[in-house]
N, C-alpha and C positions, 0 to 999 in steps of 0.2 A: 188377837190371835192371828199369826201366820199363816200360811199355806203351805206344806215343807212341799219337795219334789218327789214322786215315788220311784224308788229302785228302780231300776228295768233288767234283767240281769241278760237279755237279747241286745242294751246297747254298746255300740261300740265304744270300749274304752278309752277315748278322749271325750267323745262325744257324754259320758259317764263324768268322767274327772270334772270336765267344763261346767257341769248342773251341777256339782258336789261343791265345786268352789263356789261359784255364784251364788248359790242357796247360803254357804257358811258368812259368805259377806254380806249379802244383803238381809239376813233375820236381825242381828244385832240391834240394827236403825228404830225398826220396830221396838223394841225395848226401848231406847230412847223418847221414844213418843208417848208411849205407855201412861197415863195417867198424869201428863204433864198437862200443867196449868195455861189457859188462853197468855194469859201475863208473861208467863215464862218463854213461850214458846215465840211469840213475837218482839219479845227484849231481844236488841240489841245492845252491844257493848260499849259502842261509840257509834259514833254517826259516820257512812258509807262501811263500818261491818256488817257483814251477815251473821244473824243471829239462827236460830235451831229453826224455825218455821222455813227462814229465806236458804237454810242451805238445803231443807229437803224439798223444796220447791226446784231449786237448781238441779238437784240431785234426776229430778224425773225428766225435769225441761233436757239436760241431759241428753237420758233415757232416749227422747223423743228424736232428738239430733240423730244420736246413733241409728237408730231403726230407722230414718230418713237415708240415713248413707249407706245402708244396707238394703237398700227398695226396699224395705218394708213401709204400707202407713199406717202410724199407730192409729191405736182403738181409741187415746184418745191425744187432747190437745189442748185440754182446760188447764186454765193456771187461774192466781189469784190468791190472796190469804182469806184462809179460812179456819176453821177450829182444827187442832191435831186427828179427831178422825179424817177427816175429809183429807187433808192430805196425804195421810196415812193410805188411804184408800187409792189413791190418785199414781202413789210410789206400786201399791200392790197390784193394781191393774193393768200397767206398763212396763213390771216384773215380769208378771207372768204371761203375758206379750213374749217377751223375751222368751224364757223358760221354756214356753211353747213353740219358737222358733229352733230354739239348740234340738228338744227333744223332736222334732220336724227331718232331724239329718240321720240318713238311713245308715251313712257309712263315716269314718273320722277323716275322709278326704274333704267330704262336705262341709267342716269347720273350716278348710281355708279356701274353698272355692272363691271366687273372686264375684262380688257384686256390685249391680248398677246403682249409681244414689239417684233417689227419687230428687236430690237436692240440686244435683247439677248434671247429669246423665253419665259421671264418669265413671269406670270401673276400677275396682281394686280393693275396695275394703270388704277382708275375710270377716266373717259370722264370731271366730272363734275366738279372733284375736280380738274383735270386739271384745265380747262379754268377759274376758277377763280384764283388756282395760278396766272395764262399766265396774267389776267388782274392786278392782286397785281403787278406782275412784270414790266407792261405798267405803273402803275400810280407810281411805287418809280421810274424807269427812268424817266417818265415825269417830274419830279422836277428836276432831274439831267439838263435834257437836255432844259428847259426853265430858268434854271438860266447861263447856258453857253451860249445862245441865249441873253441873256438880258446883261450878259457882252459885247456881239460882239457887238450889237444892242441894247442900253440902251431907246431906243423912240418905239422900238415893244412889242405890244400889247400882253403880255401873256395873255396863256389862261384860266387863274382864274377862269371865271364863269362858264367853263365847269369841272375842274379840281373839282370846290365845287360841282358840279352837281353831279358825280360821288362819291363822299367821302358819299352825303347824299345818293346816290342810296344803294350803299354796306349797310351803317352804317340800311337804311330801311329794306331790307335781311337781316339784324344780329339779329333786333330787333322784326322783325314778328314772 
């Protein structure tokens, strides 16, 4: 189960868009994770690929990059393989990290305010322009990781109609 984002209809319209996409890109992942097998989830395909466990592992590791370069410090910092909850868990906690930082900005200037990295002291990376990288990033893995899923599992249900839901979300923000 997910966590969706709640409307806010006081936020400011980018500020809005940016949690609308982010949310459409990153539910998907979770359906990939869904009831998949320890086996499945740590098979890779050949030796030095990343299989579904090691891309959503990457996916947060990530996660945790960007909020470094955004002074933010994540809540957390664990990595490690583990069973599909756990890192499941690991993705949604550092989600909504995020999620909590976007809905944090009072006005839609505050998505490209310029901030310090906790990583090197330097200034420049926007909030806003982060998190829609962070979602480009969930939706090319999501293809990764639903076609290695559907090799393991050729009878599981990708998740296409949220995958298009998403592509027309963005493609709607490009074209407004």
């Amino acid at each position: 189960m997910t966590i969706r984002v709640q409307r806010a209809a006081s936020r400011p319209p980018r500020v809005e868009r940016t949690l609308e996409i982010f949310e459409a890109a990153r539910v998907p992942i979770f359906t990939v994770l869904d009831g998949i097998s320890r086996p499945d989830l740590d098979w890779s395909p050949t030796a030095g690929v990343r299989g579904i466990g090691k891309i959503c592992r990457h996916l947060y590791r990530v996660d945790i990059w960007f909020l470094r370069r955004l002074g933010v410090e994540p809540v957390i910092t664990e990595d490690g393989p583990g069973p599909p909850e756990l890192i499941a868990e690991r993705m949604r906690v550092i989600q909504l990290q995020i999620i909590d930082e976007v809905e944090r900005c009072a006005t839609d200037a505050d998505l490209t305010a310029e901030r310090s990295s906790l990583l090197d002291g330097t200034a420049g990376a926007r909030l806003g322009p982060a998190v829609l990288h962070i979602a480009q990033h969930y939706m090319y893995h999501l293809a990764q990781i639903t076609y290695l899923r559907r090799i393991r599992d050729p009878e599981w249900k990708a998740p296409l109609d949220e995958w298009e839901a998403a592509t027309h979300l963005i493609e709607d923000g490009v074209l407004d």
